[in-house]
KOLMAR-420559 format. One record per residue (C-alpha): residue in one letter; x, y, z. Coordinates in Angstrom, 2 decimals. Layout:
BEGIN
- residu  px  py  pz
- A  X  Y  Z
...
//
This chain:
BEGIN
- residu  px  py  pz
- X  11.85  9.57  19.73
- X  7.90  8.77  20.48
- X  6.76  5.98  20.01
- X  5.34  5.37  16.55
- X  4.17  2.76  14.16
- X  7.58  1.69  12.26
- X  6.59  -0.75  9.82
- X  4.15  -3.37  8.52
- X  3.80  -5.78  6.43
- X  1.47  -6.72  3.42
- X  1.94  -10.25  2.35
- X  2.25  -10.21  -1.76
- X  2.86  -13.47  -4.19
- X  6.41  -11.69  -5.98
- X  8.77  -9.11  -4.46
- X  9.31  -7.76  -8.22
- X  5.48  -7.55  -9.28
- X  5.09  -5.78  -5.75
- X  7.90  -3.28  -6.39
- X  6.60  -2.69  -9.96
- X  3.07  -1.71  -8.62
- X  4.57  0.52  -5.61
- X  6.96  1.80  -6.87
- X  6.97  2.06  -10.30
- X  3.52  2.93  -10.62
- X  2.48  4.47  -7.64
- X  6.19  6.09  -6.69
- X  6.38  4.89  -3.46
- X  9.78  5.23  -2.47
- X  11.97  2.13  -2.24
- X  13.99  2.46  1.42
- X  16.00  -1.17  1.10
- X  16.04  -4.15  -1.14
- X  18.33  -6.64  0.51
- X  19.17  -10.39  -0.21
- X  18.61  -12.53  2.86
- X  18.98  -15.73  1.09
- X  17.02  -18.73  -0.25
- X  15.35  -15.97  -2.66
- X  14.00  -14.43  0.90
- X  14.62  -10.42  0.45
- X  14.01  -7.29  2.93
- X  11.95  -5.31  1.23
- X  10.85  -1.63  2.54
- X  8.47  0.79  0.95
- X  7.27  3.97  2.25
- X  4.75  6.18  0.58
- X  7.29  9.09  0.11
- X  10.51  10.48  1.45
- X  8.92  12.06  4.64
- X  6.95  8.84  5.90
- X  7.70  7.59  9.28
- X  5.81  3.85  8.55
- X  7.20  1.62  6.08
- X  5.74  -1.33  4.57
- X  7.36  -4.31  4.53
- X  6.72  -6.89  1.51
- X  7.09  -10.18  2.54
- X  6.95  -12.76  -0.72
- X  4.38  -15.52  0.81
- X  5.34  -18.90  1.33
- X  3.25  -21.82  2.04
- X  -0.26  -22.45  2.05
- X  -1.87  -20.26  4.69
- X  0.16  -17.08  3.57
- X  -0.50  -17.50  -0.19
- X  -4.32  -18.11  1.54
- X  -3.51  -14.47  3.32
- X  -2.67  -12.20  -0.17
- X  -5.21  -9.94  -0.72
- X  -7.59  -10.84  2.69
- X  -5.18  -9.81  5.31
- X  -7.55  -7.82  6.75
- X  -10.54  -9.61  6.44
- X  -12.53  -8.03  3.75
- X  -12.04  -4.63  5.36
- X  -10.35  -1.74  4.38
- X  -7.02  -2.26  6.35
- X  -5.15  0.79  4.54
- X  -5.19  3.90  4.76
- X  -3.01  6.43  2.38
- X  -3.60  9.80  3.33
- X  -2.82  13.04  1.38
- X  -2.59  16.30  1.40
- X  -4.19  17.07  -2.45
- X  -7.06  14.15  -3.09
- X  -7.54  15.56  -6.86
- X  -3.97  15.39  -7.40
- X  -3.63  11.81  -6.37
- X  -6.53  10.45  -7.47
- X  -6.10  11.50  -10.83
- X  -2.83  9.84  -10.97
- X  -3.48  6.75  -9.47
- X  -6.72  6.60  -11.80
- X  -3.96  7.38  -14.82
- X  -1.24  4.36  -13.70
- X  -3.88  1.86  -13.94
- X  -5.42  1.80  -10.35
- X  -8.72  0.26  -10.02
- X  -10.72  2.09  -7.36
- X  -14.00  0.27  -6.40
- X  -16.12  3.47  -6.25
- X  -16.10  7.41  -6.53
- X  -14.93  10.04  -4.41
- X  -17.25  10.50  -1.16
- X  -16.79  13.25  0.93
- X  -17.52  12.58  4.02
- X  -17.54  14.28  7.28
- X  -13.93  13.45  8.27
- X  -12.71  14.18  4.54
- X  -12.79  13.38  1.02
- X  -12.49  9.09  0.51
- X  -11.84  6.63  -2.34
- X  -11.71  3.16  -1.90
- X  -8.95  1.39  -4.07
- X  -6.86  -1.97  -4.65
- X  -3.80  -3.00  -5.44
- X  -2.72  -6.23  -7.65
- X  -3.19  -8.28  -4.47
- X  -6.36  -7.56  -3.61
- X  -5.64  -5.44  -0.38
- X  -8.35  -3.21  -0.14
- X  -7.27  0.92  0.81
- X  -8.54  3.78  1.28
- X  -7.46  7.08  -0.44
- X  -7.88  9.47  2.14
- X  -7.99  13.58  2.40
- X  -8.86  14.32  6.11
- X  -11.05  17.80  6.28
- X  -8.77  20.24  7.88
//
């Protein structure tokens, strides 16, 4: 197999609240929920079925990663979810309760909305020009 990008992880305050936003509303696909112990869980999310790079929620603990939710990527866009139908998404996303900070751009390289989750994580939905 090539070498790829397996997983990574966003730091978020509650595995559950997480899981409801990701899944529930944005049906992400839930790959494995498993108990590690003192309430620490493996958690893996991937934006559907056919996604190589998973997303690992980690439940913060302590002061600097509570600090970390939401600013893990210091102020930047540090996401990017691409698709395949922009309308189609964004429409949905807008209909689950996703707050995107501005309006579809199209821009050389595609069609863009910047969005954020719960957390504060700032992404990018993202239609690459074909």
């Amino acid at each position: 197999m090539p070498r790829h990008l397996q997983a990574f992880t966003i730091v978020v305050p509650d595995y559950d609240a997480a899981l409801e936003f990701y899944v529930a509303k944005l049906g992400f696909e839930l790959r494995q929920d498993i108990a590690l112990g003192d309430g620490k869980r493996w958690v893996l999310i991937a934006p559907d079925a056919d996604a190589q790079t998973n997303i690992l929620l980690a439940k913060a603990v302590g002061d600097a990663q509570h600090a970390a939710i939401g600013h893990q990527f210091g102020g930047r866009v540090g996401l990017f979810l691409h698709t395949d139908d922009f309308a189609r998404d964004h429409s949905a996303m807008l209909a689950a309760g996703v707050t995107f900070d501005e309006e579809p751009r199209y821009e050389p390289y595609g069609t863009v909305a910047v969005w954020r989750d719960p957390f504060g994580n700032t992404w990018d939905l993202l239609q690459l020009k074909s």
